[in-house]
Backbone atoms as SQL, in Angstrom:
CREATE TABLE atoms (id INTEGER PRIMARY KEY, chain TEXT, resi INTEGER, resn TEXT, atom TEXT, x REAL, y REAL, z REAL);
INSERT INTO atoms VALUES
  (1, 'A', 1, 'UNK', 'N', 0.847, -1.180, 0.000),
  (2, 'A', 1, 'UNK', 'CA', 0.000, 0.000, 0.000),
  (3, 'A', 1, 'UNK', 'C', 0.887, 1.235, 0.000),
  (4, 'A', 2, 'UNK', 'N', 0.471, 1.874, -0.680),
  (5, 'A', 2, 'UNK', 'CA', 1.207, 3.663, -0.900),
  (6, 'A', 2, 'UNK', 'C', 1.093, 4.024, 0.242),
  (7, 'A', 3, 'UNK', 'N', 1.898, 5.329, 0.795),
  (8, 'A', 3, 'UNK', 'CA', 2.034, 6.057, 1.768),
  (9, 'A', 3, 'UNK', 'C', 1.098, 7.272, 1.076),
  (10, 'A', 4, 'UNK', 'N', 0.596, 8.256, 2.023),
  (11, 'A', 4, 'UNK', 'CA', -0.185, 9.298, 1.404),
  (12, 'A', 4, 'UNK', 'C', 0.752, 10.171, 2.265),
  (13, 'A', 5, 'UNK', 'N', 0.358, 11.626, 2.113),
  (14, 'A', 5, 'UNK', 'CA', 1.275, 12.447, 2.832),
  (15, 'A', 5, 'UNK', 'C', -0.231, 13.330, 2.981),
  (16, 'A', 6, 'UNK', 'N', -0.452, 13.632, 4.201),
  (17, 'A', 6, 'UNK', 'CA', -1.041, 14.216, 5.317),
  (18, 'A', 6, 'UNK', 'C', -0.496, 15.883, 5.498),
  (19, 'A', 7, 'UNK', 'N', -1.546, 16.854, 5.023),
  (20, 'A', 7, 'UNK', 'CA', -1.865, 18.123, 5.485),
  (21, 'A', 7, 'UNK', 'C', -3.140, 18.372, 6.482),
  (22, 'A', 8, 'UNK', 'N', -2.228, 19.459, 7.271),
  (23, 'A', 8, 'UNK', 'CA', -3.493, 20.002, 8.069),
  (24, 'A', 8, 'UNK', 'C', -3.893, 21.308, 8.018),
  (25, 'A', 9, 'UNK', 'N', -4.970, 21.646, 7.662),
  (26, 'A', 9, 'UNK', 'CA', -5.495, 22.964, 6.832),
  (27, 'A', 9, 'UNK', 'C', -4.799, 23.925, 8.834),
  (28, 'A', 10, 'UNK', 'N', -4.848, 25.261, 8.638),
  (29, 'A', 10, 'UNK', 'CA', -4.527, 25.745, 9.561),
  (30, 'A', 10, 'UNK', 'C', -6.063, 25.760, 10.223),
  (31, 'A', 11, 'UNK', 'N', -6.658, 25.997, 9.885),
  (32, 'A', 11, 'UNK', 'CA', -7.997, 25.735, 10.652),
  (33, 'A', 11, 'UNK', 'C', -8.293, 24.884, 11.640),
  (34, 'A', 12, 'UNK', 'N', -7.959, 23.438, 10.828),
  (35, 'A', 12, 'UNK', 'CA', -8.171, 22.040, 11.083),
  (36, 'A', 12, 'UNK', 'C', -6.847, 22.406, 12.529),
  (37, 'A', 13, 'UNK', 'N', -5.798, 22.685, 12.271),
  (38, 'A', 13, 'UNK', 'CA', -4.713, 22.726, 13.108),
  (39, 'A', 13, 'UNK', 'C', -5.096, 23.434, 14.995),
  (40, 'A', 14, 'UNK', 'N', -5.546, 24.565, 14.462),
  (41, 'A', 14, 'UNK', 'CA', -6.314, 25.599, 15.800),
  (42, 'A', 14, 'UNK', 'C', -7.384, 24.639, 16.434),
  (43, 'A', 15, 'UNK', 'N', -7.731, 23.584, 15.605),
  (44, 'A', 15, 'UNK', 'CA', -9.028, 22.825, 16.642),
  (45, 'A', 15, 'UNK', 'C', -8.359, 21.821, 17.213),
  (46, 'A', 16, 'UNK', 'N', -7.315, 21.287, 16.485),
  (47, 'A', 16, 'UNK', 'CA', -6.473, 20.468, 17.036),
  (48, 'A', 16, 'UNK', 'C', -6.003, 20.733, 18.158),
  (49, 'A', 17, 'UNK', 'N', -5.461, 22.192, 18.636),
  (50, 'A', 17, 'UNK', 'CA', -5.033, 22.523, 19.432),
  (51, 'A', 17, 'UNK', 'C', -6.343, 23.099, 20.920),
  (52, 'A', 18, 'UNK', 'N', -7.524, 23.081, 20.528),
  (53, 'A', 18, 'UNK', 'CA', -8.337, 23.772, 21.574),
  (54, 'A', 18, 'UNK', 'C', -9.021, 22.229, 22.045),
  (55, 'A', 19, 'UNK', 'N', -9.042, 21.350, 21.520),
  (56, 'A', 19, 'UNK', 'CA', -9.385, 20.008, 22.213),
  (57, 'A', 19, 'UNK', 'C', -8.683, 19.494, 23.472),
  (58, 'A', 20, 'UNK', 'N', -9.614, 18.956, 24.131),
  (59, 'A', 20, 'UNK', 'CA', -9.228, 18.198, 25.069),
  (60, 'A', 20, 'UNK', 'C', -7.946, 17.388, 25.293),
  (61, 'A', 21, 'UNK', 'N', -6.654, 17.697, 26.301),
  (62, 'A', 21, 'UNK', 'CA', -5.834, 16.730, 26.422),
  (63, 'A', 21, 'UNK', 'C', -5.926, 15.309, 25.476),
  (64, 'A', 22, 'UNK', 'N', -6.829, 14.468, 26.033),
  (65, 'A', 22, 'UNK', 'CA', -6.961, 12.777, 25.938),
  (66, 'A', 22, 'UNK', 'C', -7.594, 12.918, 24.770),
  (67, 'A', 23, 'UNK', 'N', -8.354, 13.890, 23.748),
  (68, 'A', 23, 'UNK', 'CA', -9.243, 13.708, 23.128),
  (69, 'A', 23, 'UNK', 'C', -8.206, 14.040, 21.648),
  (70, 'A', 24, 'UNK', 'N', -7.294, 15.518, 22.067),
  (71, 'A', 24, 'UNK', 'CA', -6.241, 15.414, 21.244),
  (72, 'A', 24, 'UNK', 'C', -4.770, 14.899, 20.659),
  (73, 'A', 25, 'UNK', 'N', -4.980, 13.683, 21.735),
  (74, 'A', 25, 'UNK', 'CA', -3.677, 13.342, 21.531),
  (75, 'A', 25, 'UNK', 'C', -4.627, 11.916, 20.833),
  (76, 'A', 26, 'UNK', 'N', -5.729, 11.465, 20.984),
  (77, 'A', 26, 'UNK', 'CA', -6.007, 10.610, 20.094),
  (78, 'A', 26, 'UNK', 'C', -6.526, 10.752, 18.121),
  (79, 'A', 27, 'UNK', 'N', -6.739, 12.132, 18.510),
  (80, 'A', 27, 'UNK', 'CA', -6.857, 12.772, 16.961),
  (81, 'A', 27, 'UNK', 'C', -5.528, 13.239, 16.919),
  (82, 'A', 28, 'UNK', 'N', -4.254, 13.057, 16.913),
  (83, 'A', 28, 'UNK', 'CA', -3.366, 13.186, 16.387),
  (84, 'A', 28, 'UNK', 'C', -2.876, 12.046, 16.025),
  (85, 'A', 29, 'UNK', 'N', -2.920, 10.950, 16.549),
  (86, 'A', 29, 'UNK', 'CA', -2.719, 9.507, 16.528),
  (87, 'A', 29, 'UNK', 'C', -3.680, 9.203, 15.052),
  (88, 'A', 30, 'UNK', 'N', -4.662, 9.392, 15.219),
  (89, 'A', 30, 'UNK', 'CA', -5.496, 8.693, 14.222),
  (90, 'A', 30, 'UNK', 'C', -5.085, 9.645, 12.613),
  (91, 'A', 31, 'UNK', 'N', -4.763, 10.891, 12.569),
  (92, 'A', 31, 'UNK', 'CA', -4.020, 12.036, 11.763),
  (93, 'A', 31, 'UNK', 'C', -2.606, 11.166, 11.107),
  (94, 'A', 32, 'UNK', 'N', -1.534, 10.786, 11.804),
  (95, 'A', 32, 'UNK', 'CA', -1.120, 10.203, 11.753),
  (96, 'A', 32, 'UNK', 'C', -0.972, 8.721, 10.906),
  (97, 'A', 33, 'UNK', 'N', -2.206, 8.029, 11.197),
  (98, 'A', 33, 'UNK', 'CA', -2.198, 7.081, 10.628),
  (99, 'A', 33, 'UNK', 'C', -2.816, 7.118, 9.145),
  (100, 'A', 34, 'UNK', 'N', -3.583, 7.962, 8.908),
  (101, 'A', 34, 'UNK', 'CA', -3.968, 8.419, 7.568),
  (102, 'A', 34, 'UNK', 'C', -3.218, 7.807, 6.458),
  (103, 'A', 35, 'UNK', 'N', -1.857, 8.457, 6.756),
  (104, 'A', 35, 'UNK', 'CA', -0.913, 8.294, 5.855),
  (105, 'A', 35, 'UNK', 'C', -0.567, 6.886, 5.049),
  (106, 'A', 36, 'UNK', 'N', -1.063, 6.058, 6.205),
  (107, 'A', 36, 'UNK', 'CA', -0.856, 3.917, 5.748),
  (108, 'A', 36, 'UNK', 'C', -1.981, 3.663, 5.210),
  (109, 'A', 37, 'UNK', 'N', -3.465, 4.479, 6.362),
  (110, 'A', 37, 'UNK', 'CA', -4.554, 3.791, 5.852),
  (111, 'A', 37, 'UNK', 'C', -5.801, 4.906, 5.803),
  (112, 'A', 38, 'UNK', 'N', -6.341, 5.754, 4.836),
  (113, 'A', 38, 'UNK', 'CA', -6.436, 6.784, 4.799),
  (114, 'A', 38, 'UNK', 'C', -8.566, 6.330, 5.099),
  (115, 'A', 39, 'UNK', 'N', -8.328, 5.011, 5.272),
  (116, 'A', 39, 'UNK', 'CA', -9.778, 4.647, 5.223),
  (117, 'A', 39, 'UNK', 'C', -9.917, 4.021, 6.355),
  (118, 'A', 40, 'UNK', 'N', -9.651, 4.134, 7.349),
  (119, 'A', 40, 'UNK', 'CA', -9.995, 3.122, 8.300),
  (120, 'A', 40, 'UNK', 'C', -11.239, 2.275, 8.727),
  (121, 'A', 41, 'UNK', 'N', -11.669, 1.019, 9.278),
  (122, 'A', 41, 'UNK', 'CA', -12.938, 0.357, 8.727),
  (123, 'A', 41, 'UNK', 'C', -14.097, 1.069, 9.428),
  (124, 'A', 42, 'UNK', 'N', -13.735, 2.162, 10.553),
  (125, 'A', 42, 'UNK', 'CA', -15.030, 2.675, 10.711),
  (126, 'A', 42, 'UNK', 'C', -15.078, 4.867, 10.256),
  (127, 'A', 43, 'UNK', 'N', -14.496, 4.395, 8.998),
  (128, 'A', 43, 'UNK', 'CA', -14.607, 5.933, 8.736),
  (129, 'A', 43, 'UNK', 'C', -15.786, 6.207, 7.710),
  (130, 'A', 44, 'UNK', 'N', -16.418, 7.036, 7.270),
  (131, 'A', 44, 'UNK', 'CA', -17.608, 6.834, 6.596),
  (132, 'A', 44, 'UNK', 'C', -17.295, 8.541, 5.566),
  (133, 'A', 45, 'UNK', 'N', -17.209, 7.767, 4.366),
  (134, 'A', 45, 'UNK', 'CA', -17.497, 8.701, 3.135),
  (135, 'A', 45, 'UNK', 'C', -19.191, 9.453, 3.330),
  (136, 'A', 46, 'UNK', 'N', -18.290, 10.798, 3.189),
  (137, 'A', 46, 'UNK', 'CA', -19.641, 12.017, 3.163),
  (138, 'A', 46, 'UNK', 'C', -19.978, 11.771, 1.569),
  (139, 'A', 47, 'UNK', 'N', -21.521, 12.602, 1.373),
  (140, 'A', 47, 'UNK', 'CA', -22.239, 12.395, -0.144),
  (141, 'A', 47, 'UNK', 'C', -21.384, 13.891, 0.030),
  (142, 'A', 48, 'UNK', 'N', -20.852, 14.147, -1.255),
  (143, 'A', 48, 'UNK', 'CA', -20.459, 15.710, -2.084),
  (144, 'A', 48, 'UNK', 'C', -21.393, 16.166, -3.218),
  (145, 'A', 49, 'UNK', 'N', -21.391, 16.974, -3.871),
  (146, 'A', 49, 'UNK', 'CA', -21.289, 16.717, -5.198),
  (147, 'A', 49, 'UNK', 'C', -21.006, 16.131, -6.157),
  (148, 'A', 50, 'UNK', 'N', -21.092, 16.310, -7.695),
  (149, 'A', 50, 'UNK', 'CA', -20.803, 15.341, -8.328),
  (150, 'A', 50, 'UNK', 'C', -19.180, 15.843, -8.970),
  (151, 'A', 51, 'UNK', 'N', -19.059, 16.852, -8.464),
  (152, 'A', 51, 'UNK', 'CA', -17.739, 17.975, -9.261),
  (153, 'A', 51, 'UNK', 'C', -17.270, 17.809, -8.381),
  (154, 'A', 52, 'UNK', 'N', -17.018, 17.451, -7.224),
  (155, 'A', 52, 'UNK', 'CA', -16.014, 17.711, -6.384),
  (156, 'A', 52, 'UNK', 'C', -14.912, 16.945, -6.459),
  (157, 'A', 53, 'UNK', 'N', -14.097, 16.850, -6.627),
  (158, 'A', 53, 'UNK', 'CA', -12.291, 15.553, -7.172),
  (159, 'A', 53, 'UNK', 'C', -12.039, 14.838, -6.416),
  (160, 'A', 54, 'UNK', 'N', -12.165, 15.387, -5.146),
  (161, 'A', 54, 'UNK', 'CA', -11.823, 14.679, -3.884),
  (162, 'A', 54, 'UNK', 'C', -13.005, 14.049, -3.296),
  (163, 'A', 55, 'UNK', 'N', -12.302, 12.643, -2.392),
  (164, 'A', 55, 'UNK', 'CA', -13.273, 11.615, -1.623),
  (165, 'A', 55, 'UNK', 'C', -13.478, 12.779, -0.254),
  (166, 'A', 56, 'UNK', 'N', -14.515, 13.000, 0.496),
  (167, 'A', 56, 'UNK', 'CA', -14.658, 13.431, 1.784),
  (168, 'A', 56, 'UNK', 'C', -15.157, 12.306, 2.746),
  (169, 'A', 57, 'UNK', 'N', -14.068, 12.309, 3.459),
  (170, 'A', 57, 'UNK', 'CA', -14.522, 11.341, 4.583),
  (171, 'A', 57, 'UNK', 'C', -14.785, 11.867, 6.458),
  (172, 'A', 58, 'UNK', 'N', -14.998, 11.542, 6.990),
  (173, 'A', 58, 'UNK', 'CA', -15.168, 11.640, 8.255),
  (174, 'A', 58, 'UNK', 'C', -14.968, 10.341, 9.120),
  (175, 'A', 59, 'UNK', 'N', -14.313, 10.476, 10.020),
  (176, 'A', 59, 'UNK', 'CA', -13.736, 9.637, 11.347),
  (177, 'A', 59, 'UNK', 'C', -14.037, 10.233, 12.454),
  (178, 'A', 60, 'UNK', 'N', -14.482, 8.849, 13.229),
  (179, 'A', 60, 'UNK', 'CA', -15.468, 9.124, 14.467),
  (180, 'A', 60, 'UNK', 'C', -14.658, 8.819, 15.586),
  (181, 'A', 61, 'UNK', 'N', -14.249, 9.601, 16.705),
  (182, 'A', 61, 'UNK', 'CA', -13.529, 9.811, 17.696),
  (183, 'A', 61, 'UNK', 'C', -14.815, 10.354, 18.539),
  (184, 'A', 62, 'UNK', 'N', -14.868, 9.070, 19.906),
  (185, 'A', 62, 'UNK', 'CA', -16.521, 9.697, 20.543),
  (186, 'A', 62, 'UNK', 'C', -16.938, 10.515, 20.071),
  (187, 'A', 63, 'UNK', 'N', -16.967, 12.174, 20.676),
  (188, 'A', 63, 'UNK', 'CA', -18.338, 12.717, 20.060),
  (189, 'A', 63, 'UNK', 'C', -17.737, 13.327, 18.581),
  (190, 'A', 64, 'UNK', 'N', -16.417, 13.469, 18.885),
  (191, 'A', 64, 'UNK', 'CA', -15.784, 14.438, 17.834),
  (192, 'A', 64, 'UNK', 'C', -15.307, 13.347, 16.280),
  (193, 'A', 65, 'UNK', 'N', -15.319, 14.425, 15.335),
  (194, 'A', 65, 'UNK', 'CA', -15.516, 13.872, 13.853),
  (195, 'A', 65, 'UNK', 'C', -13.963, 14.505, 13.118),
  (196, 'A', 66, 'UNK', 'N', -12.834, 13.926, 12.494),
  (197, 'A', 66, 'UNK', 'CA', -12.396, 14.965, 11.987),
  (198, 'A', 66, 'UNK', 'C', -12.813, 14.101, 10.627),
  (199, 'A', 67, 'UNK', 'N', -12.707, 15.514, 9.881),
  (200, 'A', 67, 'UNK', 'CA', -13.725, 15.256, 8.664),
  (201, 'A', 67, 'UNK', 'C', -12.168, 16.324, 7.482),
  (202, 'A', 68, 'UNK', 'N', -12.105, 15.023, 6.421),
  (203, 'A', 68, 'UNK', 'CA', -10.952, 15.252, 5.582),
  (204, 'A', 68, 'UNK', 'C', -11.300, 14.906, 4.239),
  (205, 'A', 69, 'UNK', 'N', -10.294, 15.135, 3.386),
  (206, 'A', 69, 'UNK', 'CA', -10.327, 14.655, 1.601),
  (207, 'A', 69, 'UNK', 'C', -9.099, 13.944, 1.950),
  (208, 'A', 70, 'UNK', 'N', -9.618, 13.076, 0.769),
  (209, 'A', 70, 'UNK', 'CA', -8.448, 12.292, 0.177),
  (210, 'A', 70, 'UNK', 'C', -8.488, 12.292, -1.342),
  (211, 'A', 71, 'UNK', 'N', -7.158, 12.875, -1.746),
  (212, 'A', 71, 'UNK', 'CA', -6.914, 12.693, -3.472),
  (213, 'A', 71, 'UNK', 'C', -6.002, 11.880, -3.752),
  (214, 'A', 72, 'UNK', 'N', -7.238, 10.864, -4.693),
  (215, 'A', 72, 'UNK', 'CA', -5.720, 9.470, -4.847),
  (216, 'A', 72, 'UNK', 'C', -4.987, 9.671, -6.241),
  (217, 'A', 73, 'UNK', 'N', -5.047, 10.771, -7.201),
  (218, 'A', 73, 'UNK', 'CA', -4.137, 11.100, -8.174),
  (219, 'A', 73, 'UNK', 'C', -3.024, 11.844, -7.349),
  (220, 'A', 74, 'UNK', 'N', -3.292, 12.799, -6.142),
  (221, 'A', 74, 'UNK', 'CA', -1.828, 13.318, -5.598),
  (222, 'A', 74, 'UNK', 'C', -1.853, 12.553, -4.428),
  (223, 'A', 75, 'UNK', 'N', -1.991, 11.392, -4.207),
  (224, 'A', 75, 'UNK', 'CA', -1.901, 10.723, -2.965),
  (225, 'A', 75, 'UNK', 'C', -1.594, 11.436, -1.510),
  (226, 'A', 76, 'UNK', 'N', -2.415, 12.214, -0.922),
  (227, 'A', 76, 'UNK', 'CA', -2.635, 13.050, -0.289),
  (228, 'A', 76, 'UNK', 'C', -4.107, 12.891, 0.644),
  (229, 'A', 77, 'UNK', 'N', -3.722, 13.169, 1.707),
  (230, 'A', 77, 'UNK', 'CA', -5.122, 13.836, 2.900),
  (231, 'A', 77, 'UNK', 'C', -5.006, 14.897, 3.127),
  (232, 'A', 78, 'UNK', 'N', -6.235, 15.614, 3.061),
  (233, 'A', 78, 'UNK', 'CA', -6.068, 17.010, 3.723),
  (234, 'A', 78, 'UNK', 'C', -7.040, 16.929, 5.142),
  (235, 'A', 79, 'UNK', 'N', -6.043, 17.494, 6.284),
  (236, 'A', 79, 'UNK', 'CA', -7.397, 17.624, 7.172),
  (237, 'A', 79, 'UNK', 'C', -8.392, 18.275, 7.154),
  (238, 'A', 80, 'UNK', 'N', -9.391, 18.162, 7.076),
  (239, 'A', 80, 'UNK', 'CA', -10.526, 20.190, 7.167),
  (240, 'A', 80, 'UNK', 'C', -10.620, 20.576, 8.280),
  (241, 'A', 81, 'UNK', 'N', -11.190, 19.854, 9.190),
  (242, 'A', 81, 'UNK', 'CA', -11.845, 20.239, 10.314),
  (243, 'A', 81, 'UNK', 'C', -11.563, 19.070, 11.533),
  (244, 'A', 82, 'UNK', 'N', -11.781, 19.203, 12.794),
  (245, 'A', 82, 'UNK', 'CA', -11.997, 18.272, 13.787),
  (246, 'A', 82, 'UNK', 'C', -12.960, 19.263, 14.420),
  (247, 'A', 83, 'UNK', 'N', -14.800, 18.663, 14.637),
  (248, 'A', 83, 'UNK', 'CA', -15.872, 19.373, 15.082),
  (249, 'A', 83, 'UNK', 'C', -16.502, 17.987, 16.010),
  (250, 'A', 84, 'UNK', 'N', -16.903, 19.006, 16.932),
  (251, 'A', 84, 'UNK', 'CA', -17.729, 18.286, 17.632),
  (252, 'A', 84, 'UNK', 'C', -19.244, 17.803, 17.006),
  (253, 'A', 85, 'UNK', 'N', -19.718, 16.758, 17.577),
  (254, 'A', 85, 'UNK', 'CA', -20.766, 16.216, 17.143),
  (255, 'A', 85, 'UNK', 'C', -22.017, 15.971, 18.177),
  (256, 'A', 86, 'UNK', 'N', -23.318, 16.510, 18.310),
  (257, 'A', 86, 'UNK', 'CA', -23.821, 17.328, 17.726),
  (258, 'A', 86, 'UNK', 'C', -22.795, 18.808, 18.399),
  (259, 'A', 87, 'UNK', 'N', -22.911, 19.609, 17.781),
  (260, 'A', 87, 'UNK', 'CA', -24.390, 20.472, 17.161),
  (261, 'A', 87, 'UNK', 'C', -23.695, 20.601, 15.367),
  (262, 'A', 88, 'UNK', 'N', -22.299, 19.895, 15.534),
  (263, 'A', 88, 'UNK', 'CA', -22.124, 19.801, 14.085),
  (264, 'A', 88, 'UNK', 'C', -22.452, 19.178, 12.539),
  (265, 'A', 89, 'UNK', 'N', -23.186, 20.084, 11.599),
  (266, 'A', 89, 'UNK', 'CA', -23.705, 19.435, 10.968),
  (267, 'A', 89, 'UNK', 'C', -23.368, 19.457, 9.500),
  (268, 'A', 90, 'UNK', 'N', -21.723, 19.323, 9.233),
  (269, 'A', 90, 'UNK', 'CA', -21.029, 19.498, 7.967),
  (270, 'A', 90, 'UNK', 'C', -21.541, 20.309, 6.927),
  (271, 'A', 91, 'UNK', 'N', -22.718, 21.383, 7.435),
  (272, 'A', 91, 'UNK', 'CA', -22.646, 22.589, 6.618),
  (273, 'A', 91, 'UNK', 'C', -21.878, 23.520, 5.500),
  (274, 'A', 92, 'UNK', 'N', -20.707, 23.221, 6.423),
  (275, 'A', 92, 'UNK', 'CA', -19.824, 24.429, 5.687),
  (276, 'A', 92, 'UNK', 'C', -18.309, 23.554, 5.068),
  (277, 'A', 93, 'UNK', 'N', -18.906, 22.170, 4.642),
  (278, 'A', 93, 'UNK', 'CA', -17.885, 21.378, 3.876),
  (279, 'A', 93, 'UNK', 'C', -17.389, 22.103, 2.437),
  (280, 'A', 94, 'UNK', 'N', -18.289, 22.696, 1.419),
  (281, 'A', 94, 'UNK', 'CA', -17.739, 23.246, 0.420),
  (282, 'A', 94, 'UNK', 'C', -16.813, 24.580, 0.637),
  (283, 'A', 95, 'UNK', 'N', -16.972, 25.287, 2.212),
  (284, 'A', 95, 'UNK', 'CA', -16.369, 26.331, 2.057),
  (285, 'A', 95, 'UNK', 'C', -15.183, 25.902, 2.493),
  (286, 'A', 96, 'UNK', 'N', -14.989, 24.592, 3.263),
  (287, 'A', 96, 'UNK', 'CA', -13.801, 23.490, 3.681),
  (288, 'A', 96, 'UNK', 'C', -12.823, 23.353, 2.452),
  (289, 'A', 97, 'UNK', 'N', -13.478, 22.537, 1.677),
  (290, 'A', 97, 'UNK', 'CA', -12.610, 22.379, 0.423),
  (291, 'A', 97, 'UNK', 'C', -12.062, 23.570, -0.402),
  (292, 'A', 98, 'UNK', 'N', -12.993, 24.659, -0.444),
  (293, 'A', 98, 'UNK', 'CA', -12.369, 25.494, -0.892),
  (294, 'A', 98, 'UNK', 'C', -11.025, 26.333, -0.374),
  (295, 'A', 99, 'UNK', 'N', -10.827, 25.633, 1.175),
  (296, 'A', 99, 'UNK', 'CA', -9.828, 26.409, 1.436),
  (297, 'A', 99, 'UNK', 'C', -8.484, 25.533, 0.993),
  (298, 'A', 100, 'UNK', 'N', -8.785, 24.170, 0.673),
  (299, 'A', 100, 'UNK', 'CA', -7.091, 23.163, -0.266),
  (300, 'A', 100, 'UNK', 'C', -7.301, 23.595, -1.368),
  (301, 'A', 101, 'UNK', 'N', -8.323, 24.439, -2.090),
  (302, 'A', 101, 'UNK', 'CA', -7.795, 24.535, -3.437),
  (303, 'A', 101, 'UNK', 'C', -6.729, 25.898, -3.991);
């Protein structure tokens, strides 16, 4: 299996950093592993559009979601976001992507 190489939008980075001790050191762990296995068996592809290039996925860490692309022509993850779940409701995913392009 390819290695992917792992970005974290600066956004995605600042939430990284306002999380919980125990909560962020396991979303860095799981960030991390992206790179071997960018799908892990309980991560779940978001519906996009039909234009959009990139896969959007989301990974479930108790309540919190970090929610990323993966492009397998530049073998790459981008992080978007790490949001809590509820009151988060992937609203503002296109204005997400627009910030890797």
């Amino acid at each position: 299996m390819s290695r992917y190489i792992v970005y974290i939008t600066p956004r995605a980075l600042r939430e990284i950093k306002d999380l919980p001790g125990n909560v962020r050191q396991r979303v860095k762990h799981a960030v991390d592993d992206f790179a071997e296995n960018p799908r892990p068996s309980d991560s779940k592809v978001l519906q996009m559009p039909q234009d959009v290039e990139v896969e959007v996925v989301r990974f479930r860490i108790d309540k919190w979601r970090i929610v990323y692309a993966i492009s397998e022509t530049e073998e790459t993850v981008d992080v978007l976001a790490i949001r809590k779940r509820p009151p988060y409701d992937y609203g503002d995913l296109e204005k997400l992507l627009n910030e890797i392009e």
